[in-house]
C-alpha positions as CSV (number, residue, x, y, z in Angstrom):
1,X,6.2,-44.7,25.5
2,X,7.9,-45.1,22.3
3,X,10.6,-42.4,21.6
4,X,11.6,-40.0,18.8
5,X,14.3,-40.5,16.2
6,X,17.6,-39.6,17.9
7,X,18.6,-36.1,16.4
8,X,15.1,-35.0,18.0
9,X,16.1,-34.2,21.7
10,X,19.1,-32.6,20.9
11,X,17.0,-30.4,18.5
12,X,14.2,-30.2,20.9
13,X,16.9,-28.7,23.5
14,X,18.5,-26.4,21.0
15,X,15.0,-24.4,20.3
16,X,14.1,-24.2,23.6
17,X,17.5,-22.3,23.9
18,X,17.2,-20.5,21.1
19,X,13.8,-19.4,21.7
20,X,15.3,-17.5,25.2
21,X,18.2,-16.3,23.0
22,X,15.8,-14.7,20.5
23,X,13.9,-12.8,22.7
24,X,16.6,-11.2,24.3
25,X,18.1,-11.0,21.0
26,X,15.3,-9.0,20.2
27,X,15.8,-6.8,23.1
28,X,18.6,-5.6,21.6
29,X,17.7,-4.9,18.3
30,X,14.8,-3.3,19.6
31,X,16.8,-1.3,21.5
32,X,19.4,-0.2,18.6
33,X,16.0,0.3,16.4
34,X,14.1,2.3,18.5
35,X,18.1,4.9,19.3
36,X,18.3,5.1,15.9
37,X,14.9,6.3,14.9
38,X,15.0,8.9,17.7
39,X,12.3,7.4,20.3
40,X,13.0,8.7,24.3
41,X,13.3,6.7,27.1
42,X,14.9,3.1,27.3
43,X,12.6,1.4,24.8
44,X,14.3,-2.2,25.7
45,X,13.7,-1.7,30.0
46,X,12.2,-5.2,31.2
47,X,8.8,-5.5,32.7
48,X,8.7,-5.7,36.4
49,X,10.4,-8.8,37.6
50,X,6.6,-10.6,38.5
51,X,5.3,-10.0,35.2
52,X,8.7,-11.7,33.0
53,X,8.6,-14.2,35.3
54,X,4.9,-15.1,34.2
55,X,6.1,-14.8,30.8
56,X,8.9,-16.9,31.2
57,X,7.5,-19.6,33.1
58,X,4.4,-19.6,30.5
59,X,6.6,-20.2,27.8
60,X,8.6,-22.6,29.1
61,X,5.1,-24.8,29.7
62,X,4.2,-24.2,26.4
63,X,7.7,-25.6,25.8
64,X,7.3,-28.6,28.1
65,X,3.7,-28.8,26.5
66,X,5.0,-29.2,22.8
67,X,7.8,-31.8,24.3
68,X,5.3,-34.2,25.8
69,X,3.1,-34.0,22.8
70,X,6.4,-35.0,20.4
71,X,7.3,-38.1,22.9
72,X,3.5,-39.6,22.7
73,X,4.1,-39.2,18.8
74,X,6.6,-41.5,18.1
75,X,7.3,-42.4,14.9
76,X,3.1,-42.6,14.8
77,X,0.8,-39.6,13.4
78,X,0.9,-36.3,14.8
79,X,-0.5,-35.1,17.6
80,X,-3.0,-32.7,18.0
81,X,-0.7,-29.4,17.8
82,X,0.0,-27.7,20.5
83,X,0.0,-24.3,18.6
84,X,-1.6,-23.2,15.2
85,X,-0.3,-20.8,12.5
86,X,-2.6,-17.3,13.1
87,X,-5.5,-17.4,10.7
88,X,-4.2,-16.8,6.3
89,X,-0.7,-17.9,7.6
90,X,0.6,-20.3,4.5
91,X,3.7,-20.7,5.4
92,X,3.4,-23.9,7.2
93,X,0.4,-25.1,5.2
94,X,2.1,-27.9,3.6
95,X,1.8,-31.3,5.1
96,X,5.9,-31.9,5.4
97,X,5.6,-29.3,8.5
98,X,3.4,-31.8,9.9
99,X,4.7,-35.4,8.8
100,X,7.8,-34.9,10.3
101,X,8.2,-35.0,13.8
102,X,11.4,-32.7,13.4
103,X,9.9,-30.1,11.2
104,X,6.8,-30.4,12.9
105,X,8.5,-29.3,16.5
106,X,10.7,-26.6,14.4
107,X,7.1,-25.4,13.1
108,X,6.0,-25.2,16.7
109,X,8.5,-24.2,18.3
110,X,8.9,-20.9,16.2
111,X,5.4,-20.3,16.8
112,X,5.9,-21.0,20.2
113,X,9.1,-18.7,20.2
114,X,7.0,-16.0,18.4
115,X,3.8,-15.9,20.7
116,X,6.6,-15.0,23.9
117,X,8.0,-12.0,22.1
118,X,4.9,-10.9,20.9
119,X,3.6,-11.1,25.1
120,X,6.7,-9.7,26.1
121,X,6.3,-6.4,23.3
122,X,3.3,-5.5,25.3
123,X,5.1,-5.8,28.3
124,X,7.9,-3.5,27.9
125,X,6.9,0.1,29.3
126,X,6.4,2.2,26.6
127,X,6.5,6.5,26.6
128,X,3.6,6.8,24.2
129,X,1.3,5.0,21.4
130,X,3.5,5.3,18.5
131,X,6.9,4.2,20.6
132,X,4.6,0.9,21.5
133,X,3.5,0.8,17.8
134,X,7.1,1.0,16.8
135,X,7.4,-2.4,18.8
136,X,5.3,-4.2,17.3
137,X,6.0,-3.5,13.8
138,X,9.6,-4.3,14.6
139,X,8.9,-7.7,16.3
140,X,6.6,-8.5,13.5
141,X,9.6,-8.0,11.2
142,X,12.2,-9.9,13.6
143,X,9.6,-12.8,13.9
144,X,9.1,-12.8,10.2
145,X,12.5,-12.7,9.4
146,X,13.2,-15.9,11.7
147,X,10.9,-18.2,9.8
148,X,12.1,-21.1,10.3
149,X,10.3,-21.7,6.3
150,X,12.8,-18.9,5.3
151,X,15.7,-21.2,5.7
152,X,17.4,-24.3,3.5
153,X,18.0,-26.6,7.0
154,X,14.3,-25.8,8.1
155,X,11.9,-25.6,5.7
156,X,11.4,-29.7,4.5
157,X,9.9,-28.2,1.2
158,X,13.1,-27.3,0.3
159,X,14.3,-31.0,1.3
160,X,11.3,-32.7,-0.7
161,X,12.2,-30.4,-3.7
162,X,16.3,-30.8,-3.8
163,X,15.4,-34.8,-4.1
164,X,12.6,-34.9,-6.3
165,X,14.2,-32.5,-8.9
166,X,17.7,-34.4,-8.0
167,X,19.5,-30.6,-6.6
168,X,18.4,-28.8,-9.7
169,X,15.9,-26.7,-8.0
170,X,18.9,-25.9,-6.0
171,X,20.9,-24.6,-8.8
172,X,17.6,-22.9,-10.4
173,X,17.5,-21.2,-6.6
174,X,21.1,-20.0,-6.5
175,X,20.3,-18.3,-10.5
176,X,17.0,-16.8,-9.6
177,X,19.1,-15.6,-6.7
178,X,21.8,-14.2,-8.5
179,X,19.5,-12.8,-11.5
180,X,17.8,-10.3,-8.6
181,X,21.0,-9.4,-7.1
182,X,20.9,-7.8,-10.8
183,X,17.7,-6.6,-10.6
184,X,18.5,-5.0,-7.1
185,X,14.8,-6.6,-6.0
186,X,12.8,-9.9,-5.5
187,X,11.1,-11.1,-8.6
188,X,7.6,-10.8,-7.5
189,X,6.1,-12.1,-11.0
190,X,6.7,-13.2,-14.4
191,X,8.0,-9.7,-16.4
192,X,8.7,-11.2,-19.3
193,X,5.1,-11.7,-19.8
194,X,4.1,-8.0,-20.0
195,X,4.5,-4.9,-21.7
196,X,3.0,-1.3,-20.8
197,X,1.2,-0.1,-23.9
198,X,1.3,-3.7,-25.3
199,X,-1.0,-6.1,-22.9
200,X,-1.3,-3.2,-19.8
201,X,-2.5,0.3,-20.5
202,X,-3.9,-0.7,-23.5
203,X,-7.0,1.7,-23.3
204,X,-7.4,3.8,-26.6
205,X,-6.0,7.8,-26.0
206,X,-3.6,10.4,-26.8
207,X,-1.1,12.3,-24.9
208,X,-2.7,15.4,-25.6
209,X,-0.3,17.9,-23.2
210,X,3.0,17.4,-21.2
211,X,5.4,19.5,-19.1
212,X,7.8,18.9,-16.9
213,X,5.6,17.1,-13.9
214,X,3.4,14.5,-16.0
215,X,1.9,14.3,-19.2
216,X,-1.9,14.6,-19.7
217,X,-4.1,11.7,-21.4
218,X,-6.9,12.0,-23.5
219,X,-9.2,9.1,-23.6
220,X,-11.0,8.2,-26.6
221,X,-15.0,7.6,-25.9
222,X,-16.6,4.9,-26.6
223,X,-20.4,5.9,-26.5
224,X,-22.2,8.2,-28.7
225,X,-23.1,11.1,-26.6
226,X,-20.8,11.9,-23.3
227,X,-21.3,14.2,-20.5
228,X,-20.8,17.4,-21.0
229,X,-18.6,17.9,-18.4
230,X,-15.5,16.0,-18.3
231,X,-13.9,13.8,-16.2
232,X,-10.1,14.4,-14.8
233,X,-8.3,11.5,-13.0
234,X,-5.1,12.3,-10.4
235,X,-3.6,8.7,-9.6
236,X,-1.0,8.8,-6.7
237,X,2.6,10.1,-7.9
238,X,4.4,7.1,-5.9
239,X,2.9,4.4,-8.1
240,X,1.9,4.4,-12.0
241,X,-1.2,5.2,-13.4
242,X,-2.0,2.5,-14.7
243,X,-3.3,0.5,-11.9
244,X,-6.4,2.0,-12.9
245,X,-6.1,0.3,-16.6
246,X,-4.4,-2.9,-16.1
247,X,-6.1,-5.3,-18.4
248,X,-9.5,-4.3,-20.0
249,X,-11.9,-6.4,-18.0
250,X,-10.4,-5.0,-14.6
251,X,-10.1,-1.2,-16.0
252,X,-11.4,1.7,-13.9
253,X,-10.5,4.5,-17.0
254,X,-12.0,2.0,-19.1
255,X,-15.1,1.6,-17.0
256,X,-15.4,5.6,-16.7
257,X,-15.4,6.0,-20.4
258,X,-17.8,3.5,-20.9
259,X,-20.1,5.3,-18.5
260,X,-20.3,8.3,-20.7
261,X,-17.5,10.3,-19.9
262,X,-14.7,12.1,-21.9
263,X,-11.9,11.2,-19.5
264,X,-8.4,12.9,-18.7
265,X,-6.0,11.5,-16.7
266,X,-2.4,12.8,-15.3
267,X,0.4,10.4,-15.6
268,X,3.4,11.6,-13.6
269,X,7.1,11.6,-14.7
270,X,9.4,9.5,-12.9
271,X,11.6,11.6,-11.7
272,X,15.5,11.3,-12.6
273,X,18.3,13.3,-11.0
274,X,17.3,16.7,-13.4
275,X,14.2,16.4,-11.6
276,X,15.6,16.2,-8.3
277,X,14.4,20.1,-7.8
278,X,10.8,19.9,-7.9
279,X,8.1,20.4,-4.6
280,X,4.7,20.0,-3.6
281,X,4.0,23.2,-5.5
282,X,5.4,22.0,-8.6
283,X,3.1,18.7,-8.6
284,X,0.0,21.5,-7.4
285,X,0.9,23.6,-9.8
286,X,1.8,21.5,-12.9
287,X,-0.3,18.6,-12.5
288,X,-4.1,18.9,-11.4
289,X,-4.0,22.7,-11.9
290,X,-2.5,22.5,-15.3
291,X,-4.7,19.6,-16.2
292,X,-8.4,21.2,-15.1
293,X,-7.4,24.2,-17.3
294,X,-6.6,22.3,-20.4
295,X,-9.3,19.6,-19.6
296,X,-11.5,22.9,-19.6
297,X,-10.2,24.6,-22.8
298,X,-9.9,21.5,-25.2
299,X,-13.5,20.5,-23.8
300,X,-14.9,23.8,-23.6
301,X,-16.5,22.5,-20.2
302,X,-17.4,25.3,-17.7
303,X,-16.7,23.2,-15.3
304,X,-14.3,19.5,-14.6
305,X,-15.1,16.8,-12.0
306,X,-12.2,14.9,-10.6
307,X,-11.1,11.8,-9.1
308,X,-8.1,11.5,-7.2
309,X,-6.4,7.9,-5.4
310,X,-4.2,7.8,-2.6
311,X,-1.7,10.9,-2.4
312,X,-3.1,11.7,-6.0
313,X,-6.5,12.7,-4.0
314,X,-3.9,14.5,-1.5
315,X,-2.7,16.7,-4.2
316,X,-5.6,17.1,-6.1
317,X,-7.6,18.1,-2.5
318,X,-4.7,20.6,-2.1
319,X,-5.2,22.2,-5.3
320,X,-8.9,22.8,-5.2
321,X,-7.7,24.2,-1.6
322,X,-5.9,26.8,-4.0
323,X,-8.3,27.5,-6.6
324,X,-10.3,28.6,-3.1
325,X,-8.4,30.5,-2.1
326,X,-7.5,32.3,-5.0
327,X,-10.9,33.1,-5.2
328,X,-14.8,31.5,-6.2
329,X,-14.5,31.9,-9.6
330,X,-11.3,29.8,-9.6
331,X,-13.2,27.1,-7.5
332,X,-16.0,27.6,-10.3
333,X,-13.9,25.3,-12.5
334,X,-14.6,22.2,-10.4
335,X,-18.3,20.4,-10.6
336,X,-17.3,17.2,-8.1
337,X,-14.6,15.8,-6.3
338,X,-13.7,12.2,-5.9
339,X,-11.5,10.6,-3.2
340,X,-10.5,6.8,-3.4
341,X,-8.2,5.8,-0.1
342,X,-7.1,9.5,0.7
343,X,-5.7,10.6,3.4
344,X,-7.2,14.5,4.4
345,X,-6.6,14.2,8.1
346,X,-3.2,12.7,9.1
347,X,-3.9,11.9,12.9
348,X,-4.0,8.3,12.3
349,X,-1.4,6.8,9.4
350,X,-1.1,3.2,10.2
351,X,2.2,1.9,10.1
352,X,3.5,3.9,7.3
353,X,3.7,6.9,9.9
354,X,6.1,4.5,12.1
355,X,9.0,5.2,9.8
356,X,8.6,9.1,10.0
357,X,9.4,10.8,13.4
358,X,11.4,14.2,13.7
359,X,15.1,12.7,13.6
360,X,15.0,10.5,11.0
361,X,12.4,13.6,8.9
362,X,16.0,16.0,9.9
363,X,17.9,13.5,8.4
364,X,16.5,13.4,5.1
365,X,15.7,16.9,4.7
366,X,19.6,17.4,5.4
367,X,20.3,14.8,2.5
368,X,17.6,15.6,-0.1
369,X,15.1,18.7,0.8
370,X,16.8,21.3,-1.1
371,X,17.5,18.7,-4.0
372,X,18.1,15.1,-4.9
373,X,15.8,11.6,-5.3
374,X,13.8,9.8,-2.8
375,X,14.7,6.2,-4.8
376,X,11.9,4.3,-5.7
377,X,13.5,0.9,-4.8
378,X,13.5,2.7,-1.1
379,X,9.8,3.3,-1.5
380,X,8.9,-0.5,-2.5
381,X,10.7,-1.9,0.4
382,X,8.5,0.1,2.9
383,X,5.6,-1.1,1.2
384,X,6.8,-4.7,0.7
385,X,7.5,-4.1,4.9
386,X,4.1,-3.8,6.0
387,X,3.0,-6.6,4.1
388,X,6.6,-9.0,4.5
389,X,5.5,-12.3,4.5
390,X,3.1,-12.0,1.5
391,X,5.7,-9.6,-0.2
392,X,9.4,-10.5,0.8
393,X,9.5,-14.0,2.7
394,X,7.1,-16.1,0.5
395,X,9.6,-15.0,-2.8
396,X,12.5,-16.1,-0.9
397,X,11.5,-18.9,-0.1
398,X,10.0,-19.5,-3.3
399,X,12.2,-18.6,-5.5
400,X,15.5,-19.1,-4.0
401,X,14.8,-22.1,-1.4
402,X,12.6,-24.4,-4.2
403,X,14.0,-22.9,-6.9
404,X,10.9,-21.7,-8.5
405,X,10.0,-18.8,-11.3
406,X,6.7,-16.9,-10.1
407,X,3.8,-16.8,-12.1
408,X,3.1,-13.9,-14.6
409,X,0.7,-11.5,-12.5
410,X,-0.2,-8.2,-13.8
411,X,-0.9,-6.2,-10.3
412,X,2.4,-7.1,-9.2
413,X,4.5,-6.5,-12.0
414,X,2.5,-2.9,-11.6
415,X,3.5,-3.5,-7.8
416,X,6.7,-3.9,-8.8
417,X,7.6,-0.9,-11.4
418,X,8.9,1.5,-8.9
419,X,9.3,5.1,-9.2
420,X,11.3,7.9,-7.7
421,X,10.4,11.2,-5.7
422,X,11.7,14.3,-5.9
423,X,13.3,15.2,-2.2
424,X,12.0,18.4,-1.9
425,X,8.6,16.9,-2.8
426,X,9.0,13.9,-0.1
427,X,10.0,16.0,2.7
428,X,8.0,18.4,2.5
429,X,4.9,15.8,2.6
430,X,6.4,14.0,5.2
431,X,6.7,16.5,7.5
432,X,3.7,19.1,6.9
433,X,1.5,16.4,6.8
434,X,2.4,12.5,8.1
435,X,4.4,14.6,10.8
436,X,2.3,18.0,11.6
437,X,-0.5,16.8,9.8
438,X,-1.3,20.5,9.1
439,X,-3.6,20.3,5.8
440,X,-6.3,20.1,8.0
441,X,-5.4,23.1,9.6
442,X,-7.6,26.4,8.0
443,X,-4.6,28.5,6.7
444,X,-2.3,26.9,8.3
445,X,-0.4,25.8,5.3
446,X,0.9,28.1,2.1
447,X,0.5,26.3,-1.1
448,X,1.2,27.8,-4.5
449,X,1.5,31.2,-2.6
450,X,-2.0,31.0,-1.2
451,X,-3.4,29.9,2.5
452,X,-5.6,26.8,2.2
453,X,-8.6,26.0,3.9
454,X,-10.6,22.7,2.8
455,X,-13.2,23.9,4.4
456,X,-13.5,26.2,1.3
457,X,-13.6,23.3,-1.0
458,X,-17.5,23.7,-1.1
459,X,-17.9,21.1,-4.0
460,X,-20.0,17.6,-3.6
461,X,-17.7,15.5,-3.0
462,X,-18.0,11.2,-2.8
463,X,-15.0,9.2,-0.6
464,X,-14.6,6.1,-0.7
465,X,-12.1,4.1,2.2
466,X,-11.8,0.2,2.0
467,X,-11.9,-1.9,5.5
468,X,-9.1,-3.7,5.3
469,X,-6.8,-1.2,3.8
470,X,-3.1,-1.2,5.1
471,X,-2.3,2.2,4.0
472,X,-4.7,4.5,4.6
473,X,-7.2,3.8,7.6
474,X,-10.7,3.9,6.7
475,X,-11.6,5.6,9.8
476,X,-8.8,8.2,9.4
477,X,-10.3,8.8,6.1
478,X,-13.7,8.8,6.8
479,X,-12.6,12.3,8.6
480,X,-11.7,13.7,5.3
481,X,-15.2,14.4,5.4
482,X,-15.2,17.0,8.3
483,X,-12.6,19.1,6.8
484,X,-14.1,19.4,3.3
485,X,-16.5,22.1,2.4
486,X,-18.9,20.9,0.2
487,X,-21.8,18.0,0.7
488,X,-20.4,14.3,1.3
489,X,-21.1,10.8,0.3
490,X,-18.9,8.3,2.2
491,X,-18.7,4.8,1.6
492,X,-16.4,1.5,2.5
493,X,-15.6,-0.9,0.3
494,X,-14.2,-4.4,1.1
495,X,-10.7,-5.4,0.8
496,X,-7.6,-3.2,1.0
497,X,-5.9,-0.5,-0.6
498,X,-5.8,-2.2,-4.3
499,X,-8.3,-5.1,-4.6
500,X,-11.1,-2.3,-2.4
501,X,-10.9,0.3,-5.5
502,X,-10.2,-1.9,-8.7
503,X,-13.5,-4.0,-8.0
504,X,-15.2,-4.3,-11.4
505,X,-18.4,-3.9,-11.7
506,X,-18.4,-6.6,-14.1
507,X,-17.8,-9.1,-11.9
508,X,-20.3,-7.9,-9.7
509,X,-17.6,-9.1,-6.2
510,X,-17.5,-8.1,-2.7
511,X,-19.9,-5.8,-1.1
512,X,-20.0,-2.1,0.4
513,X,-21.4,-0.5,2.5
514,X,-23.0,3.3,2.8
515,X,-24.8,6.1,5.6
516,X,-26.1,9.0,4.7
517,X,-25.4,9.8,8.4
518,X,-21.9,11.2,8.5
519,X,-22.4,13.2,12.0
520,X,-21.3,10.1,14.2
521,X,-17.6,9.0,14.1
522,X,-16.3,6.1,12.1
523,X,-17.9,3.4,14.6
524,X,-21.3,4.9,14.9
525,X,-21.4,5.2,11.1
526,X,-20.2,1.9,10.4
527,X,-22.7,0.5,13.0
528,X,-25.5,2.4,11.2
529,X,-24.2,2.0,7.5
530,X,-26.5,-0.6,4.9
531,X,-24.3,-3.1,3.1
532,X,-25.0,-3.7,-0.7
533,X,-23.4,-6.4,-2.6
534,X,-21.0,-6.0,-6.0
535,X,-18.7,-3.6,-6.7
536,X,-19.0,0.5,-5.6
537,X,-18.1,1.2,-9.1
538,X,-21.8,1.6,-9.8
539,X,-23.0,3.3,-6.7
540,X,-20.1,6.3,-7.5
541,X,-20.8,6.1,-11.4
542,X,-25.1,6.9,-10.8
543,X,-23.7,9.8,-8.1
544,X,-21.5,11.5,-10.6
545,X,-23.8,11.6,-13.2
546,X,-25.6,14.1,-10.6
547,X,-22.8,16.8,-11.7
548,X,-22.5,15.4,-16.1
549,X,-24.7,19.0,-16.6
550,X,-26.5,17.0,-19.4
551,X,-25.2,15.3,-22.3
552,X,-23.4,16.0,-25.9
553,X,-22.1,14.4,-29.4
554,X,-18.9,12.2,-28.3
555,X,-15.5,13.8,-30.3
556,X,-13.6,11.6,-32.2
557,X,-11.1,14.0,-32.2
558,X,-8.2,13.9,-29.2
559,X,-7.1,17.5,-28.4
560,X,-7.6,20.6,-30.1
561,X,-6.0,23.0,-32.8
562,X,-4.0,24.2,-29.7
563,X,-3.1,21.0,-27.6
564,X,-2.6,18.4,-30.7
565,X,-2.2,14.8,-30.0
566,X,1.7,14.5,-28.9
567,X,1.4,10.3,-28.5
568,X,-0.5,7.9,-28.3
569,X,-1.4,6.5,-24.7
570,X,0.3,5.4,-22.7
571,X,2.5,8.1,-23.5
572,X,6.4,7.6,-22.3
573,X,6.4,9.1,-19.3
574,X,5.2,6.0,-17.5
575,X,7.6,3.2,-19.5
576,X,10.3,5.7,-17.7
577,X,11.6,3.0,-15.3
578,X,13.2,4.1,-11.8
């Protein structure tokens, strides 16, 4: 049997080492996570001696496995692997991993190394669901993190680069490196390349109205006649707007004005330290509520139909929860509601909900809740977390290991233009809602000095999740629809949170899938629902036109005597920078 090269066995020893040092590393850190983010109980406790002795001896013949495989190898072509990456894993897609026998045991060993702490997660006792959810989100980081493609010794790309480019991609590595210690984040994408208001958000409008909270865009139409009632759009306050108008071909205001509708939209202020004051009754009260009153008056509409995304459709739902209670007449102002990825019911939040339990919710409420910023670098690393090997480990390597710039991209340079939160505003969403999930609760919370009920918010209403959405569960918001008042259309688009609602029609991509049957839960409906290919841009655009109340002569003319046009769109608000 011919043999490997002679720094293999000593290698081969060292990983088999390491990989029972790193899961009881991981023990530990576990352990430290789980005190510090306030879980009960002795998150770290051992299985029972039987079952960690399975686990053990399993991977150490996985071990054994991988050894024997390298020895019949030689210095010949690989063996059949012992262990594959997990389906859409890159990171080891390049054939050095596998020409190597080194890297190629480093590459299985890891994975190897991975699998056991992964087994031995979901063998640790755990006191409830979200302690063992807590887990695994935190092995998933500690495995991530230990890449071996994450580091110069162990990633052979790095090797094949430093020699082909003769150590400059080294030295371009150390500068991209040093460049985002400026920036205080990755580079995700090539900024230099775009410009808001000069090749993003380049839809034609006026700022029309502005206050404190966001500033109010008209849209200027681009058909002859329009509905008669006009549309309002509420994107989420934790990202920018213009997500929704990124380049024209991909442009959801853009689409909606091209469908016949005068369109408003809110673009929230990135909040600074003067801003540090405001709450959820601020963004209630001086975003969509502001905005369907002017919308209203410069239109002379009797009556608005919104769209809200994300924690925009939050708000938004929370408001027409106010004009409810406040009375019908107030309510009277809304034709339709829209809901794209909205969380109503807060039962089930994925893994964001993982990073807010009662201790670490006291701790920021003691920091921030009377006053101060929730940072917006802060918010992008919880984000980039859920996602890290796509949105933190594939730049490192990248950028710093092979020395490379990434390409220009416009959804992440949108992805990467944080923005801040008010701390009054954050806590008080994190903990009547992700915590107490109370908005579902008739009258249990006060909102702009009124009780809310959704169950009051008797407008048609159309919700759209996506399946493989991250964020917000499709099935936790297919139960938006129980708690609203008025009739519901739900349907599931493909993809996540991003690619599931900016699917042009245009393009005519990925599928959806609707049931008129919303009385089963999210499995029977799913089981029951039709799927229709393209985009669901079309399927909500023939819905609203249900609630348009006819149609009129388009206005050239943004604004009126009283709200006159302040700038054009974008408006300034979102170039504010966090």
């Amino acid at each position: 049997m011919s043999q490997p090269p002679d720094p293999f066995f000593p290698a081969m020893q060292n990983f088999v080492r390491a990989g029972q040092a790193l899961a009881q590393n991981f023990l530990g850190f576990l352990n430290t996570q789980q005190q510090a983010a306030g879980a009960t109980g002795d998150a770290s406790a051992l299985p029972d001696a039987r079952q960690l002795a399975t686990l053990q001896q399993s991977f150490l013949d996985r071990q054994s496995q991988l050894w024997n495989s390298m020895l019949s190898r030689g210095d010949g072509a690989p063996a059949a692997p012992v262990v594959d990456p997990e389906p859409g894993d890159r990171r080891f897609s390049s054939p050095e991993w596998r020409s190597s026998p080194i890297f190629d045991y480093v590459r299985q060993a890891y994975l190897i190394n991975s699998h056991f702490i992964r087994e031995l997660v979901e063998a640790l006792p755990a006191e409830d669901a979200k302690t063992r959810d807590r887990a695994r989100f935190l092995a998933r980081q500690y495995i991530d993190a230990m890449s071996p493609a994450n580091f110069a010794a162990t990633n052979p790309e790095f090797v094949k680069q430093a020699v082909e480019t003769r150590g400059r991609s080294i030295t371009e590595g150390i500068e991209n490196l040093i460049e985002d210690f400026g920036k205080g984040r990755i580079s995700m994408t090539d900024e230099s390349v775009f410009e808001i208001g000069g090749n993003l958000a380049t839809t034609p409008g006026a700022v029309i109205f502005e206050n404190e909270v966001m500033q109010l865009i008209q849209y200027a139409p681009t058909t002859a006649k329009v509905a008669v009632r006009p549309l309002l759009i509420v994107p989420p306050c934790i990202n920018k707007f213009y997500i929704l108008d990124l380049q024209p071909e991909n442009s959801f205001v853009r689409y909606a004005i091209g469908q016949g509708n005068t369109v408003f939209l809110v673009s929230w202020r990135n909040p600074k330290a003067e801003q540090g004051h405001l709450t959820w009754d601020d963004y209630l009260e001086q975003g969509p509520l502001a905005a369907i009153d002017k919308v209203r008056e410069i239109c002379k509409a009797d009556k608005v139909n919104t769209v809200g995304w994300c924690v925009g459709g939050t708000i938004l739902s929370g408001a027409l929860g106010v004009l409810a209670a406040r009375g019908e007449d107030e309510l009277a102002k809304v034709a339709s509601l829209t809901l794209l990825t909205t969380l109503l019911d807060f039962s089930d939040t994925g893994e964001i909900g993982l990073f807010i339990d009662e201790k670490s919710l006291a701790a920021r409420e003691a920091a921030m809740g009377e006053g101060g910023l929730m940072k917006g670098g802060e918010l992008a690393g919880v984000f980039s977390s859920l996602r890290a090997n796509d949105l933190v480990w594939n730049y490192v390597s990248n950028n710093y290991l092979k020395g490379q710039k990434p390409p220009a991209f416009d959804l992440l340079y949108w992805n990467s233009d944080s923005t801040n939160l008010p701390g009054p505003f954050a806590c008080w969403y994190m903990r009547n809602l992700y915590l107490d999930n109370s908005l579902g609760v008739p009258g249990k919370l006060e909102m702009c000095g009124a009780r809310v009920d959704l169950g009051k918010v008797a407008v048609p209403n159309y919700v759209l999740a996506t399946r493989e959405d991250h964020i917000v569960p499709w099935q936790t918001s297919y139960l938006g629809t129980r708690l609203l008042g008025g009739p519901s259309r739900f349907v599931l688009g493909a993809s996540g949170h991003i690619a599931g609602v900016i699917n042009p029609a245009s393009k005519n991509k990925r599928s959806f899938w609707s049931n008129d049957d919303l009385q089963n839960d999210a499995g029977g409906w799913l089981a029951g629902a039709q799927e229709h290919k393209g985009s669901w841009w079309s399927d909500w655009s023939a819905w609203l036109k249900h609630y348009a109340n006819g149609e009129r002569a388009a206005r050239v003319k943004l604004g009126n005597a009283k709200h006159k046009t302040i700038e054009p769109a974008p408006g300034r608000y979102v170039k504010e920078t966090a």
